[in-house]
N, C-alpha and C positions, 0 to 999 in steps of 0.2 A: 634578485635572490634566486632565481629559478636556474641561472648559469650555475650558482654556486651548489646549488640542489644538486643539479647532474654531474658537479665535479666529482662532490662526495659519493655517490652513486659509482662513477668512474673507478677513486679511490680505493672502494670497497670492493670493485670486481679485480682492483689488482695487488689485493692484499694490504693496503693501509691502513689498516684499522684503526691506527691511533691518529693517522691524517683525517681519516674520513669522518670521525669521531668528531675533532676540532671542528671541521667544513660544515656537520650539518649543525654541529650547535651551534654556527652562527647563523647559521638558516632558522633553528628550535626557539631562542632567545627571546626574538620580538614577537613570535607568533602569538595566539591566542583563540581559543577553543577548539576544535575537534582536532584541525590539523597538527595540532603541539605533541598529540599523543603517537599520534603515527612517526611522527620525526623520530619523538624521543624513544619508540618502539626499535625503529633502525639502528639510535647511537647505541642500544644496548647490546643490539647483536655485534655491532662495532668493538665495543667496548669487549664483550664476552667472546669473541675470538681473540682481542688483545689480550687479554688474561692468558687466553688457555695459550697463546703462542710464548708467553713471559713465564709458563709453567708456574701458573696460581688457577688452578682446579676450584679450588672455593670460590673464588671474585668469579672467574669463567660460568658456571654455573648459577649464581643468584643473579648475573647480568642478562644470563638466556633465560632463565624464568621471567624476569620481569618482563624483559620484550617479546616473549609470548605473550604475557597476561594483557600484554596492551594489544598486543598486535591483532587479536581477535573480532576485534572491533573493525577491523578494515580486510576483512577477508570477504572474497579470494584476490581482489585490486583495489590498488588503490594509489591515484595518482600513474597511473602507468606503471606501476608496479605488481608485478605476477605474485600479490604477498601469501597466496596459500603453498604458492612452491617455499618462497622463503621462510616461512611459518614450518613446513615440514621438514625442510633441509635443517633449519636451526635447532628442530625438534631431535634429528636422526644426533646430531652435531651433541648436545644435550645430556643425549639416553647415554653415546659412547663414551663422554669424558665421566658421567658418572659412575660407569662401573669398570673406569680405569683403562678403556681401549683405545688402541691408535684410532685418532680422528682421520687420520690422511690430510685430502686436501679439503680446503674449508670451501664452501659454497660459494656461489655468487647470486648476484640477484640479476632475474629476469625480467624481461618488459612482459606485460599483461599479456595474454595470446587474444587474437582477436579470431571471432570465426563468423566466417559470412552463411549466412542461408537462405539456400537458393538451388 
């Protein structure tokens, strides 16, 4: 399942939202506790770029709230993933579709930053 992880991961950083969407939910499916949230935190920003690129503003925006609401819980990483970056990029992503501004280009997600000290 963990190939399939970083496909979806892959998928997302090259604009498939509606693939990437499908890929982790069959990753989200069989899970069960803590992990299920963080999945399902991702398919929504998935899902809510798919929206706002299908020009549905309403579905685009209750799909970025909720994967915020979830995604809080696994800040700032989580699974190698840099989620306070994708928490704020999805947040910037958010503010603009709701008061009607060009997005540009949509985010991608990061691997966690590691810092050595020494």
């Amino acid at each position: 399942m963990e190939d399939r992880f970083q496909e979806g991961i892959r998928l997302f950083n090259h604009r498939k939202f509606f693939e990437c969407h499908e890929v982790l939910e069959e990753v989200w499916t069989p899970e069960r506790g803590p992990r299920r949230l963080f999945l399902q935190s991702l398919i929504h920003v998935a899902v809510g770029f798919y929206h706002h690129g299908r020009r549905n503003p309403l579905g685009a925006t209750r799909q970025l709230r909720k994967a915020l609401r979830k995604m809080t819980a696994y800040l700032p990483a989580c699974e190698g993933i840099d989620t306070a970056r994708l928490y704020s990029d999805a947040q910037r992503v958010l503010e603009r579709i709701e008061v009607g501004a060009e997005v540009g280009v949509y985010p991608t997600i990061h691997s966690q930053k590691t810092y050595s000290h020494g």
